[in-house]
N, C-alpha and C positions, 0 to 999 in steps of 0.2 A: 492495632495500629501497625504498618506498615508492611502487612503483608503482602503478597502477591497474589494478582487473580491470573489462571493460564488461559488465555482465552483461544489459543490454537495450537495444539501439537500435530508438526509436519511427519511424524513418526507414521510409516506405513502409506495406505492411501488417506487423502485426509481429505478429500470429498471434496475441495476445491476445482475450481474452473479457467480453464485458459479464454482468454478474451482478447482481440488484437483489431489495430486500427482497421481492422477489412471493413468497420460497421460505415467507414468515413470512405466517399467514394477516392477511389486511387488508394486506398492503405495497402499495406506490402509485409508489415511486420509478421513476423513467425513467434510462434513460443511451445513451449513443452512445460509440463509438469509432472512427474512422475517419483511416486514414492519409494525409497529404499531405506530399510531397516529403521536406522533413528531420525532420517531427515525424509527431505523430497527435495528433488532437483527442478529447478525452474530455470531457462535456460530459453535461449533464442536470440534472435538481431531483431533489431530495432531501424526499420530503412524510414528515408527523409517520405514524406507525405505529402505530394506535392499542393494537396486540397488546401493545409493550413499552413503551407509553405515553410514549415519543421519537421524535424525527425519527427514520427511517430509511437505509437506506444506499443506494450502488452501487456497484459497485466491478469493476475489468478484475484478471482472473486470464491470467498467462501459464502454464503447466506446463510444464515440460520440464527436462531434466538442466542444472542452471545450477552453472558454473564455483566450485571450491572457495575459500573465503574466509573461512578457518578462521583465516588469521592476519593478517588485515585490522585495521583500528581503527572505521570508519564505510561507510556507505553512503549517495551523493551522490545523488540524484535532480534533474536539471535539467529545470525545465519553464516554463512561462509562465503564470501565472495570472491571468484576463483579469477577471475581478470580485473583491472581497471576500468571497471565502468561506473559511472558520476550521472546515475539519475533517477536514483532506485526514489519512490514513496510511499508511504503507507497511508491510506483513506477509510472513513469509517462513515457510518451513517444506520439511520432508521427506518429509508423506505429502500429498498433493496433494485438492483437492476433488474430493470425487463425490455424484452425485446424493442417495446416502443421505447425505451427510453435507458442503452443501453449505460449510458453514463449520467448517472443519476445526482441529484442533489447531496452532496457530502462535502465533512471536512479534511485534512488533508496535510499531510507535512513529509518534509525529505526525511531522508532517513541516510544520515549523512557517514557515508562510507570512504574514509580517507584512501583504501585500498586494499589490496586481497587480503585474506588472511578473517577466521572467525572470532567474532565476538557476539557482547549484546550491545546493540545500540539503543542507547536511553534518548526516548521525543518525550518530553516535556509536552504535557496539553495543553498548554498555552502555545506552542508553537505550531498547533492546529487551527488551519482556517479553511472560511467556506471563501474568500474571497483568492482564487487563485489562477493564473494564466491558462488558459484549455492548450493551448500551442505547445506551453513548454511543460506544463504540469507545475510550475515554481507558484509556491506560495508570494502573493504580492503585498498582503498586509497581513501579518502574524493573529494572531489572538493576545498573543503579549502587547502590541501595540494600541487595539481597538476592542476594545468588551464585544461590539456587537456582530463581530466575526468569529465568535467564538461557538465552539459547541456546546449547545444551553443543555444541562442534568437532565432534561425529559429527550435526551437523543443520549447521550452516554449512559443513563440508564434501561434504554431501549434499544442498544446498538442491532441492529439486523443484517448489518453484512459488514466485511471486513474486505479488503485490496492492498493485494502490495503489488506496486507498478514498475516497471523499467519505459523509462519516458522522459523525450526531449532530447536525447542525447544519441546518435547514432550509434549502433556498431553493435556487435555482441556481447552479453551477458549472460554466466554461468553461474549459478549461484546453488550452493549448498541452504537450503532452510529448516529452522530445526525447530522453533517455537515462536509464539507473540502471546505477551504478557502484559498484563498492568501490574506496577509499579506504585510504591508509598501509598498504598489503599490504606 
């Protein structure tokens, strides 16, 4: 009881993928990803998208068979974020992005960064939902509010890809990432 599962260490290269609004005509957004020693840096601006009339996004997609965490409470994301930027998220799911469908079915919660400086940030899974703005990336009904927005045990136990975004919010973000974890298993 309450151990932790690591479900991604940013240490070295860690096999993740840079993905940016370019998939949406008119997207502009930039991003990097690049491993160094114990973290990876993920970094880029984020430009307004004139297609959904919002900043747009970028966001690293890792894929692969990620550890079940069906009876977990939260998932911690520890990283360093080196400016003020207000729009980071993290998303999870069981059928993974593909070209035809580069922004896939998933649940999804902020990853609420009051401002620079490194920690772990604790998301509560009930504060993941599949019901959430495509414009801004903001969660519109929680899973704490409505059961049927929730992500149901046969997807947290099947998790197949993981994302952490910088979305909705113009301007650049530089970010030190160092791990993602579940929490109260």
């Amino acid at each position: 009881a309450n151990a932790d599962v690591l479900l991604q260490s940013f240490a070295g290269d860690s096999g993740w993928e840079v993905k940016t609004d370019n998939v949406i005509p008119g997207g502009s957004s930039v991003g990097n990803l690049q491993g160094a020693g114990d973290r990876s840096y993920f970094d880029g601006f984020v430009n307004f998208q004139p297609f959904i009339g919002q900043p747009g996004f970028v966001k690293i997609v890792g894929t692969k068979a990620f550890p079940n965490i069906a009876g977990c409470a939260a998932i911690e994301v520890t990283m360093n974020s080196l400016v003020g930027y207000n729009g980071y998220f993290i998303a999870l799911g069981d059928t993974p992005p593909t070209p035809d469908m580069p922004i896939p079915f998933e649940w999804r919660a902020a990853i609420p960064i009051p401002g620079p400086g490194q920690n772990g940030y604790t998301i509560p899974l009930d504060e993941f939902s599949n019901y959430w703005d495509f414009a801004t990336g903001k969660v519109i009904i929680p899973c704490s509010d409505d059961p049927s927005v929730c992500a149901p045990p046969s997807v947290l136990s099947n998790i197949q890809f993981l994302e952490i975004w910088a979305q909705g919010v113009e301007g650049q973000f530089v970010t030190d990432l160092f791990s993602i974890k579940a929490v109260g298993c």
